[in-house]
C-alpha positions as CSV (number, residue, x, y, z in Angstrom):
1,X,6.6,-15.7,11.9
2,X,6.7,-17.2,8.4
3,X,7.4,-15.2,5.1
4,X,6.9,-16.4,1.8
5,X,10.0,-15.0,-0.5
6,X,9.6,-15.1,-4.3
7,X,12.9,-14.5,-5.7
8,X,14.8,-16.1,-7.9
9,X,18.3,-15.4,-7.0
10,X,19.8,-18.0,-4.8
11,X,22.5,-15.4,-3.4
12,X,20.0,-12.9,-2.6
13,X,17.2,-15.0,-1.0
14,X,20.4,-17.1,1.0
15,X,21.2,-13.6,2.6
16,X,17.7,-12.5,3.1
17,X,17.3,-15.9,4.6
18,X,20.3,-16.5,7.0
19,X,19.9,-12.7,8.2
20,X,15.8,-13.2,9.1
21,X,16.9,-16.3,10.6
22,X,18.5,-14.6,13.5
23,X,15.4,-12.2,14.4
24,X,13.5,-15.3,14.6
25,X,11.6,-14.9,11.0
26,X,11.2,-18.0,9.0
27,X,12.1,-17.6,5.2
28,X,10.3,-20.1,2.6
29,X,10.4,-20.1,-1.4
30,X,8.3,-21.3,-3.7
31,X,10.5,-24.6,-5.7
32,X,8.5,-24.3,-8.8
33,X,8.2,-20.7,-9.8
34,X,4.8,-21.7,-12.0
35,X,3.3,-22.8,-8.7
36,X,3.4,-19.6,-6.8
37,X,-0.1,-20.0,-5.0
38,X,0.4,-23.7,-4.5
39,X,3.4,-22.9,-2.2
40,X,1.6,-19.5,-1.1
41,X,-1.6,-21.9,0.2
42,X,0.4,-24.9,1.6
43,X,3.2,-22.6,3.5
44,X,0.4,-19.9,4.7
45,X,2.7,-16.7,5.2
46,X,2.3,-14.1,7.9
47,X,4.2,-11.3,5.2
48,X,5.0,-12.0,1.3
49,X,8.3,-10.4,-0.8
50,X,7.7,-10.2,-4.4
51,X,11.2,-9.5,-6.9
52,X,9.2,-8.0,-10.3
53,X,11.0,-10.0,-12.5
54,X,10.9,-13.5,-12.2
55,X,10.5,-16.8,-14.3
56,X,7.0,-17.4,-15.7
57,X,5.1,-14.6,-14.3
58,X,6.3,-11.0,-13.3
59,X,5.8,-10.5,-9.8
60,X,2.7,-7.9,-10.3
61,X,1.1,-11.5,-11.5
62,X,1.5,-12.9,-8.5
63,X,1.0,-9.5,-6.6
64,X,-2.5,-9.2,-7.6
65,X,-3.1,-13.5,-7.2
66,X,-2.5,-13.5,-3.8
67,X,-4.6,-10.0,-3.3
68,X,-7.6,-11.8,-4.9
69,X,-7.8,-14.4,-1.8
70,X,-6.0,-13.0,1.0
71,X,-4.8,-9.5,2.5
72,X,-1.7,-10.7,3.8
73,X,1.0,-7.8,3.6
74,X,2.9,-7.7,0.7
75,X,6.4,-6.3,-0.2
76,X,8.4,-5.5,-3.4
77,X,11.7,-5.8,-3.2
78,X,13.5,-4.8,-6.9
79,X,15.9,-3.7,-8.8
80,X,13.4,-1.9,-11.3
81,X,13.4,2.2,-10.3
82,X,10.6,3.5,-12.5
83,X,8.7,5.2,-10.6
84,X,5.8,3.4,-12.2
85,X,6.6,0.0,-11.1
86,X,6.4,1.1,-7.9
87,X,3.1,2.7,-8.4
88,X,1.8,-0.5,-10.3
89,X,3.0,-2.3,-7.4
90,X,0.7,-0.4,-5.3
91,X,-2.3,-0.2,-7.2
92,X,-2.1,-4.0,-7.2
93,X,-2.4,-3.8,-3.1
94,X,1.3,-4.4,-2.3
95,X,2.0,-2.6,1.2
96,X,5.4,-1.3,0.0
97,X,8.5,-1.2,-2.2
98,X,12.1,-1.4,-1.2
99,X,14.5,-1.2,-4.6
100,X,17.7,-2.9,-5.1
101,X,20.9,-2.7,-4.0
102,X,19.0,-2.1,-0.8
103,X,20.2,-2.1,2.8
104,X,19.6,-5.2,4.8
105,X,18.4,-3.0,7.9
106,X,16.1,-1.3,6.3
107,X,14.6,-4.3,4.3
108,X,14.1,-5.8,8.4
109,X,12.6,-2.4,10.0
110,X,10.4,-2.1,6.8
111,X,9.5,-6.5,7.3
112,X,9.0,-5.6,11.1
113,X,6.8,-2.6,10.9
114,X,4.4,-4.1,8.3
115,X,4.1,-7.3,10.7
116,X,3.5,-5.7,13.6
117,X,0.9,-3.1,11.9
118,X,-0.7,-6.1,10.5
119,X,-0.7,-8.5,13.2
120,X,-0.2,-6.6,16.9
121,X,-2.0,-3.1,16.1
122,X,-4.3,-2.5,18.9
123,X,-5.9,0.2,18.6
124,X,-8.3,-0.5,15.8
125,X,-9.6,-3.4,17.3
126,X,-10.4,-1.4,20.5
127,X,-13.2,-0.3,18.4
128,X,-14.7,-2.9,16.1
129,X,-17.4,-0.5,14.5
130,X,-18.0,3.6,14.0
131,X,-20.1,5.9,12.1
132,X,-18.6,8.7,9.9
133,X,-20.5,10.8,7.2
134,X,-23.3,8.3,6.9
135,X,-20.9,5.2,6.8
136,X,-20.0,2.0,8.8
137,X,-16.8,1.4,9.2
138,X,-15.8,-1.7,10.7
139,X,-12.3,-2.4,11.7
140,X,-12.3,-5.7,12.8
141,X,-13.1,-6.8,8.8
142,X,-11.7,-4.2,7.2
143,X,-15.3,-2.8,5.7
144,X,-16.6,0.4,4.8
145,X,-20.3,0.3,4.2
146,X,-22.3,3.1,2.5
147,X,-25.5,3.3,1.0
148,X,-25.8,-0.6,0.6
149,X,-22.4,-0.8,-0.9
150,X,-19.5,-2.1,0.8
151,X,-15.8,-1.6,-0.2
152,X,-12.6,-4.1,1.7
153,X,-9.7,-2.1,2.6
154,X,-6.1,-3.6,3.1
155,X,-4.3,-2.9,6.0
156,X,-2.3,0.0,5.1
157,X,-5.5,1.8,4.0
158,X,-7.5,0.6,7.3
159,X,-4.6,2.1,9.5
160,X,-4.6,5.8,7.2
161,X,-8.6,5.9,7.6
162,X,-8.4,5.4,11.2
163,X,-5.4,7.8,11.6
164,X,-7.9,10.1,9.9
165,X,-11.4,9.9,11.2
166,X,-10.1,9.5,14.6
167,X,-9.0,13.5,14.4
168,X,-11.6,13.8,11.4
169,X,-11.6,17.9,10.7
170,X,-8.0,18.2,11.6
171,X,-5.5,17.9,9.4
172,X,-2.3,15.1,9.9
173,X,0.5,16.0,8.2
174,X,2.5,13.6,5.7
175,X,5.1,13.1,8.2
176,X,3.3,12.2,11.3
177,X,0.8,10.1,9.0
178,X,4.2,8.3,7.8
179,X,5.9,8.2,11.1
180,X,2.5,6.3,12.3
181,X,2.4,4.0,9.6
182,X,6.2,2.9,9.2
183,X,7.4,3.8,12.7
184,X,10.4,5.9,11.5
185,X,10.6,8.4,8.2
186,X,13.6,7.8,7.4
187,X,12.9,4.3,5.9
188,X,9.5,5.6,3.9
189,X,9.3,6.6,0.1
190,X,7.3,10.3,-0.1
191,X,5.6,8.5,-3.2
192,X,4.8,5.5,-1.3
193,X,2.1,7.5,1.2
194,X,0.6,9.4,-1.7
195,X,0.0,6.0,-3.7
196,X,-2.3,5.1,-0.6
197,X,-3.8,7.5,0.2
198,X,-5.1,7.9,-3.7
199,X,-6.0,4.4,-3.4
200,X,-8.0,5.0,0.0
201,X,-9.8,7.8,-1.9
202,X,-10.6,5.5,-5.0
203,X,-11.6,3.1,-3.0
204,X,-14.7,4.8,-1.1
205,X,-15.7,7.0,-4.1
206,X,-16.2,3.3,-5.8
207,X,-19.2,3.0,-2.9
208,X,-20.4,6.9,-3.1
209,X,-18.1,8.4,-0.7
210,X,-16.9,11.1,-2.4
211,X,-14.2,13.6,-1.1
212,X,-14.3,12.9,2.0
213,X,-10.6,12.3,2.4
214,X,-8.9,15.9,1.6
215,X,-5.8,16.9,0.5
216,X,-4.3,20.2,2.5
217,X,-2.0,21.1,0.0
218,X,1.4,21.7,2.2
219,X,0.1,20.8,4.8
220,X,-1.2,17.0,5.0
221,X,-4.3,15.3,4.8
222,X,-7.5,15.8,6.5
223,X,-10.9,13.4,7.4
224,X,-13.9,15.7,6.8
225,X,-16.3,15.7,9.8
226,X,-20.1,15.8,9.2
């Protein structure tokens, strides 16, 4: 397993590095920080961790250059707190945000979980293709078609529409929802869930599919059934 580290702090990305190292995670960096993508298409990552700032470009540059041609996952790791930079992150399509100072054993279980969501999640592909208030989801590409539109999801917003329509007219609350997609709630940002799940709606009202993905307001979320 290979992941592409864009930092540019030797200290930092010599810990990260050495402590990956023994969990059998290969760390790489790019050498020229205005070649990004050449390093990003020669190394060809299974996971990618963005700093924000960084020589050159910011690190939402590079966020949203790598989204344009792959859907690798994709995690910020900073010391900016706004709470804006982390929902810029997410807009972009980065799969979360971990802020500095930050605990090295979180940074892993967060690295871990998003590589085995991404690459050893099962149960979407034990059904490539289903039908849900007129639409066509198919998991296998990560494609939601409606109406002659298709939208591509990422994989965080794949795994919370399945979660969903697979109990469609029951509601999931924000804790199991966030136990499901990171594994253990201790290590996941409230704000974090609610960015994708926002993003998840925007993304099937931009092919007509318009609240279909309801908020039950203390509750959780809920997949309306047809």
């Amino acid at each position: 397993m290979k992941v592409l580290l864009i930092e540019d702090d030797g200290a930092i990305f010599s810990l990260i590095e050495e402590r990956f190292r023994q969990w059998n995670i290969e760390v790489v960096g790019p050498e020229n920080f205005h070649q990004v993508m050449t390093t990003f298409s020669e190394q060809k990552p299974q996971l990618v961790i963005i700093d924000i700032q960084l020589p050159a470009f910011d690190g939402f540059h590079w966020c949203r250059e790598i989204r344009a041609q792959s859907k690798v996952p994709i995690l910020f790791l900073s010391s900016r707190d706004h709470p804006m930079d982390m929902v810029m992150a997410m807009q972009m399509g980065a799969d979360d945000f971990v802020q500095k100072p930050f605990h090295m054993e979180v940074l892993l279980a967060k690295v871990q979980a998003l590589l085995r969501r991404t690459y050893d999640y099962q149960e979407v592909a034990q059904h490539d293709v289903e039908t849900w208030n007129g639409a066509e989801i198919q998991y296998d590409r990560a494609l939601v078609h409606f109406q002659n539109k298709q939208v591509e999801l990422t994989k965080n917003e794949l795994f919370i529409l399945k979660v969903l329509v697979k109990v469609k007219g029951q509601i999931v609350s924000r804790d199991d929802l966030m136990r499901k997609l990171w594994d253990d709630e201790r290590f996941v940002n409230d704000n974090t869930l609610t960015v994708n799940v926002n993003r998840l709606r925007q993304r099937l009202e931009e092919i007509g599919l318009v609240d279909v993905i309801l908020t039950k307001k203390g509750l959780g979320y809920m997949a309306v059934s047809e």
